[in-house]
N, C-alpha and C positions, 0 to 999 in steps of 0.2 A: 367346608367341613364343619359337622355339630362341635367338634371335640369328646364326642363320646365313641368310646369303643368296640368295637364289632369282633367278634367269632365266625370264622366259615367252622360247620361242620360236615358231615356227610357219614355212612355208614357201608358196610359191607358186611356180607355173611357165605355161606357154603358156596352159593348156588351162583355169586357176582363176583367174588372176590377179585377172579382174573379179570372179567372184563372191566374192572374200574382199575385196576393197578400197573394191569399189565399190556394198555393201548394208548392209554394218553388219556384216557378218558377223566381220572377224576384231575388232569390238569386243565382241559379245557372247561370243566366244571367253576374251576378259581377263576381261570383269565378271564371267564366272558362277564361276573361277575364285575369284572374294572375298578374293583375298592382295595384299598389297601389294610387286610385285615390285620388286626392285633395276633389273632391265631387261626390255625388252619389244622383243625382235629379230624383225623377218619377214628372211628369206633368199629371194632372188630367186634364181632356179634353172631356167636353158634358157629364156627368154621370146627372142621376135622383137625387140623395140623396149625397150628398157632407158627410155629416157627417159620413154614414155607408163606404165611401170608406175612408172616415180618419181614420177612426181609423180600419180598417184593415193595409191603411197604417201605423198607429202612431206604431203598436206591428213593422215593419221591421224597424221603426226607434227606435225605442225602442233596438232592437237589434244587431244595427249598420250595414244592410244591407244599408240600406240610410240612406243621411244624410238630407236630405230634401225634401218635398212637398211644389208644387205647383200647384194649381187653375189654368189654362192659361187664363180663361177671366178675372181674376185677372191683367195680363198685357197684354192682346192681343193690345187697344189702344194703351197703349205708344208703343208696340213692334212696329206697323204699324207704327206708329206717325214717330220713331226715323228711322226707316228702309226704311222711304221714300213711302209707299203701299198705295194704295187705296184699301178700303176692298172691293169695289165692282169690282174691278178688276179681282179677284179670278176667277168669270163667273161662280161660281158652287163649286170652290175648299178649300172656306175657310176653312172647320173644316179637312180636309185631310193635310193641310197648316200651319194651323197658332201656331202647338205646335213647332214644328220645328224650325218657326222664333220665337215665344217667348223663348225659349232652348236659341238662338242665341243671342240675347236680353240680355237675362237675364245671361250669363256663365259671369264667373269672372274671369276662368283659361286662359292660353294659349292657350292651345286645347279642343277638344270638340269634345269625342264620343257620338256619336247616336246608336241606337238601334230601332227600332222598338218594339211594344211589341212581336209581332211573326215571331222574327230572333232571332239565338242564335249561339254564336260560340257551332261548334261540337269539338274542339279541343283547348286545352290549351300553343299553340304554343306562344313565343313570336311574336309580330310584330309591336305595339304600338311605342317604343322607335327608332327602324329600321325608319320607318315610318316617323315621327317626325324629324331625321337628317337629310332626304333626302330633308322633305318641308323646314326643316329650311334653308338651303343650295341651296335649286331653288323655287323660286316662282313662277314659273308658273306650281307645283305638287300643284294641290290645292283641291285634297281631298285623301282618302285612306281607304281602307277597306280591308276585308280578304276575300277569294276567295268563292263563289258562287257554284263552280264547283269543285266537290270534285275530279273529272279526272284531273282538271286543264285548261283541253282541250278547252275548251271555250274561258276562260281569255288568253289563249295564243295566238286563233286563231284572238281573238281583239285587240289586244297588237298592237304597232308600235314598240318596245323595249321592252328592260328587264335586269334585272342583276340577282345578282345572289338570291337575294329574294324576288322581287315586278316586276312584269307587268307592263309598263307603257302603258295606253289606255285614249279613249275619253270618255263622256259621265259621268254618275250622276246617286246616285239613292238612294231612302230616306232609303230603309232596313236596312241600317247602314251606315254612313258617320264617317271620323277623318277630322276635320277641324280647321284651326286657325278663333275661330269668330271675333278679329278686322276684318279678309277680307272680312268674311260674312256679317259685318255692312256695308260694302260701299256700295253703289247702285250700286247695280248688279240684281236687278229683275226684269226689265222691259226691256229686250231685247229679242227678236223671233230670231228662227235659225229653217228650214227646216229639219232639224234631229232631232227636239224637238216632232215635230209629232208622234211617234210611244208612247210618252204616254197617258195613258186613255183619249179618250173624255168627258166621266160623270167624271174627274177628274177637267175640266176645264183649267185655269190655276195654276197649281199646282206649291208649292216649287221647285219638282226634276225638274220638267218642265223647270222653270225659270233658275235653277241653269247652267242646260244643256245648255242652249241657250248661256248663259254668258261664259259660258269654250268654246264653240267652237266657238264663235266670238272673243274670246281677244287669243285664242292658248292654252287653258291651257290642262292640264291631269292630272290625278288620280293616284295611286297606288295601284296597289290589290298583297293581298300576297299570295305568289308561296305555304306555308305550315301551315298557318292559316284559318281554312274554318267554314263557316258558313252558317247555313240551315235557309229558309225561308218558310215557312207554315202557308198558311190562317186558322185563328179557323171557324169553321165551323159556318156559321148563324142561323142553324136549334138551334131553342133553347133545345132538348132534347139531342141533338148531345153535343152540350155546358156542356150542365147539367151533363153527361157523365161526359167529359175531368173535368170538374172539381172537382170531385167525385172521378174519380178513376188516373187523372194524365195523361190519355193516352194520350200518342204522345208531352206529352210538354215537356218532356227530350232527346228527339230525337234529 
């Protein structure tokens, strides 16, 4: 163990809420993770009825899958306020945006895992602590995640380096982030980079956006790990499709 601290996060809004609260889903999210986190935040983000997602959250806090709920328009101002943003900035991207930097905001720990609601390690490898010595030890690794590419093939073919557990490459991305938030508090979101482009337009100016622009104008890189991997999969928007998955489970342990 580093002796430094960690955050699990994760979020939910309208359109996931049941399926991450109400199948198990944001618990095997923690377990496959195998760290023992300081805290373990869901952020509630655009829901209809605040009450019926509490207290489906309240039973996982009840049962020590988390340890805490948050509202994010509960801080989204101060988040903005303190983080330097203009909300009208965004161009379109606030609600894609602003649990991320309230997460950032609001972490107490040293470090600070992300999750998206529909990313999930496929495997229980270590790589959190790995991870963690390398940034503690160079600052300009300024984020870290587990491999995308269950070949590998990918992450290596974008790699500049490597050792013998992590990839180093350029670039950002919200599916899951490990990051130290003091750095993420500095003003780092208001910088443009030409390789920022390839994300969504209906995204506007997004978090991952922003984040990318700042790494590749001050030199920075990432770490992705060589035997930690993790799948990404959109829930489906048709709501009978939803009604499905959440019914019978499909596809969210995958």
């Amino acid at each position: 163990m580093t002796g430094k601290t960690v955050t699990f996060e994760t979020k939910c809004w309208e359109r996931d809420w049941k399926l991450l609260l109400c199948t198990g889903r944001l618990r095997d999210m923690v377990e496959r993770c195998n760290y023992p986190f300081a805290e373990r935040i869901l952020y509630v983000n655009n829901v209809r009825d605040n009450g019926r997602v509490m207290k489906a959250a309240q039973r996982l806090k009840n049962d020590g899958t988390i340890t805490e709920v948050v509202f994010v328009e509960d801080l989204a101002q101060q988040a903005l306020a303190g983080l330097g943003i203009d909300k009208e900035s965004f161009r379109g991207g606030y609600y894609y945006s602003i649990q991320e930097l309230v997460g950032i905001f609001h972490c107490k720990t040293d470090y600070l895992l992300h999750f998206s609601s529909d990313s999930i390690q496929t495997n229980s490898e270590p790589w959190i602590d790995q991870a963690v010595e390398r940034m503690e030890a160079n600052g300009a690794l300024f984020a870290a995640n587990p491999n995308w590419d269950e070949t590998g093939r990918q992450a290596k073919e974008e790699s500049v380096s490597e050792d013998d557990l992590f990839f180093f490459s350029s670039g950002f991305s919200d599916q899951c982030y490990l990051v130290r938030p003091d750095v993420f508090r500095r003003p780092i979101y208001n910088e443009e980079h030409p390789a920022s482009m390839v994300y969504p337009r209906y995204g506007g100016e997004l978090f991952e956006k922003r984040v990318n622009s700042y790494m590749r104008n001050h030199g920075c890189s990432r770490l992705t790990s060589k035997n930690t991997f993790c799948v990404h999969k959109n829930y489906p928007r048709d709501p009978f499709r939803r009604w499905i998955m959440y019914h019978t489970g499909i596809n969210l342990k995958k």
